[in-house]
Structures are given as structure tokens and as C-alpha cells.
C-alpha positions as CSV (number, residue, x, y, z in Angstrom):
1,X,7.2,-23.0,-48.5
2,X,7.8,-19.3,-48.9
3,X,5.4,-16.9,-46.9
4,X,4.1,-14.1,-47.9
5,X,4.9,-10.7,-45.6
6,X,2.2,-10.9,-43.0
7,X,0.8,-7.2,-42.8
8,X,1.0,-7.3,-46.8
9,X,-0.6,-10.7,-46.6
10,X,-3.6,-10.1,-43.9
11,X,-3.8,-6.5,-43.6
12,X,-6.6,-4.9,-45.9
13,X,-4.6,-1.4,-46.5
14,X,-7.4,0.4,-44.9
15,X,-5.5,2.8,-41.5
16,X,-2.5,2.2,-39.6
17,X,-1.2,-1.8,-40.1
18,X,-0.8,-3.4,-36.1
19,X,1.3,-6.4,-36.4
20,X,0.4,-7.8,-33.0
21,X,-3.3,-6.6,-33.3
22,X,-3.8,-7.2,-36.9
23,X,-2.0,-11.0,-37.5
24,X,-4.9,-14.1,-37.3
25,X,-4.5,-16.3,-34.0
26,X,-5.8,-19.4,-34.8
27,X,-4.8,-20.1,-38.1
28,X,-1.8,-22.4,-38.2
29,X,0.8,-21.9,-40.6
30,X,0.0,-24.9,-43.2
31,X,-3.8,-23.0,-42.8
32,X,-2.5,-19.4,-43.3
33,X,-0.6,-20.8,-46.8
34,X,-3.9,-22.1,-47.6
35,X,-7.0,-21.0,-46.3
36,X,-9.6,-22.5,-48.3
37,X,-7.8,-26.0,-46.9
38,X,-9.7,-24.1,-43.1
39,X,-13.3,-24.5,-45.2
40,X,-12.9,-27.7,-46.6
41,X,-11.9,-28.8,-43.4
42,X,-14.3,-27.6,-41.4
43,X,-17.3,-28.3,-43.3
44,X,-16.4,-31.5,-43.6
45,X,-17.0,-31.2,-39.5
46,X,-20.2,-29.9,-39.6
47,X,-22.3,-28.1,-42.6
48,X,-22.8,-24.5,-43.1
49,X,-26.3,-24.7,-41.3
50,X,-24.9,-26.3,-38.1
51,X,-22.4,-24.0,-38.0
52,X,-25.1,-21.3,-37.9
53,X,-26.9,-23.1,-35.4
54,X,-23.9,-23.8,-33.3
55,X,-23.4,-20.1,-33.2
56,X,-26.9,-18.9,-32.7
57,X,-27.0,-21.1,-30.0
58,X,-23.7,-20.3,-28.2
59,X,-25.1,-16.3,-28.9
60,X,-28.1,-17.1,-27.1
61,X,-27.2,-18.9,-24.4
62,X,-24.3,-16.4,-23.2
63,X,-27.1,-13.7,-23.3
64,X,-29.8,-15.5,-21.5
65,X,-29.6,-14.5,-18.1
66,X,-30.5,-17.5,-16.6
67,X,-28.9,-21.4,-17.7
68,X,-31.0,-22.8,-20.7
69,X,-29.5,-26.1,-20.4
70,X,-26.9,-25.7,-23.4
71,X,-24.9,-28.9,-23.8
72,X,-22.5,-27.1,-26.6
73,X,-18.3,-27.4,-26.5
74,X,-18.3,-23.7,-26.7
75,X,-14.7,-23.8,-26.8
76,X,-14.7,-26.1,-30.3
77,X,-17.6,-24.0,-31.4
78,X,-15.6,-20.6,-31.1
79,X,-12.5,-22.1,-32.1
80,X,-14.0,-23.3,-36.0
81,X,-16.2,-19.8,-35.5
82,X,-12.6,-18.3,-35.2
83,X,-10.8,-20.2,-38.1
84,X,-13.6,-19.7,-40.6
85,X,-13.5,-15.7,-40.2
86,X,-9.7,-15.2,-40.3
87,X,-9.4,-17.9,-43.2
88,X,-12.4,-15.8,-45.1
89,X,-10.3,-12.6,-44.1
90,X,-7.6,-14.0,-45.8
91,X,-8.9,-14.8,-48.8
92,X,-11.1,-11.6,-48.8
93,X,-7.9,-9.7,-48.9
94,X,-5.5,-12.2,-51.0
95,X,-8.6,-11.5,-53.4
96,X,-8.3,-8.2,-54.2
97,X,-9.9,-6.9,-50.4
98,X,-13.3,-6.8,-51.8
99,X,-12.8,-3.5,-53.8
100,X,-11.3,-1.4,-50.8
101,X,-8.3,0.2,-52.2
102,X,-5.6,2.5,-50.7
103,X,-6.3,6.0,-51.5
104,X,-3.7,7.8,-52.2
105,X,-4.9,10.7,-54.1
106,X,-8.4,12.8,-54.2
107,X,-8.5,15.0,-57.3
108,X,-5.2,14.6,-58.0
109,X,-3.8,15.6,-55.3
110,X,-1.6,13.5,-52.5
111,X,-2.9,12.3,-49.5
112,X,-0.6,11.9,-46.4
């Protein structure tokens, strides 16, 4: 399994590349190599509408300022929150980045 050069890999060009800041946490490394494996995975967990649900939920009960009786693993929740939007980032930018490119030149002339 050969892996791709991380900031290359996961960074979308766009400023200054931050290995520590920029690198996705929770993926593991059999995930990273494949991401869309993170989607199949997880909605076989729960569909795309719980997952909404889940998160709406979780949303509104850490802004409601008193306890509205939530019985959610927020931790699980935030986790598969998590893996979903680093996996997407991942294939966002293995895609092409969504058509943000690296300028390097206005009018023909260089940019620094």
C-alpha cells in the first residue's frame, strides 16, 4: 500500500499547507487510502436522514440552555460526524478540489 504525500493528498492548495493543522484525525489509514470505504461504512450504520437527525439533535441540545432530556452517544454521533467530513474532504480534493486551483499568475504576471 503506497500513500500518497499527505499535504499533497489532503491539502486543497488554497494558503499556507499546516501539517499538524491540516492532516484528518479520525480517519484511519485503510480509510484515508479509501475514503468512500468511510460512506459505505457508515451509512450502512445509520441513513443519510438519521445522520441529519443525529446532528440536529446533538446541535440543539448543546445550545439549549437547560437539559432537554437527549439520550444521544454524542461521542459516536461526532465521531461518524467527523469521519464523514474529512472522508468527503478527501475526495473533494482527490477530485480535482471542486474547481479551486492554485493561482499562480493574474494577467500574466507571477504571483508570490
Amino acid at each position: 500500500m503506497q500513500l500518497v504525500t499527505p499535504l499533497v493528498d489532503y491539502c486543497c492548495g488554497v494558503g499556507k499547507p499546516d501539517p499538524w493543522g491540516d492532516f484528518p484525525r479520525s480517519l484511519s489509514i485503510k480509510e484515508y487510502c479509501h475514503p468512500y470505504r468511510v460512506f459505505a461504512k457508515l451509512f450502512r450504520q445509520h441513513s443519510l436522514q438519521r445522520w441529519v437527525a443525529d446532528w440536529e439533535a446533538l446541535v440543539e441540545g448543546a445550545l439549549s440552555p437547560c437539559n432537554v432530556g437527549l439520550r444521544l452517544n454524542a461521542i459516536c454521533i461526532c465521531t461518524g460526524l467527523i469521519k464523514l467530513l474529512e472522508a468527503a474532504h478527501l475526495v473533494w480534493i482527490r477530485e480535482g478540489g471542486g474547481g479551486i486551483k492554485l493561482q499562480t499568475e493574474h494577467n500574466g504576471v507571477a504571483i508570490a
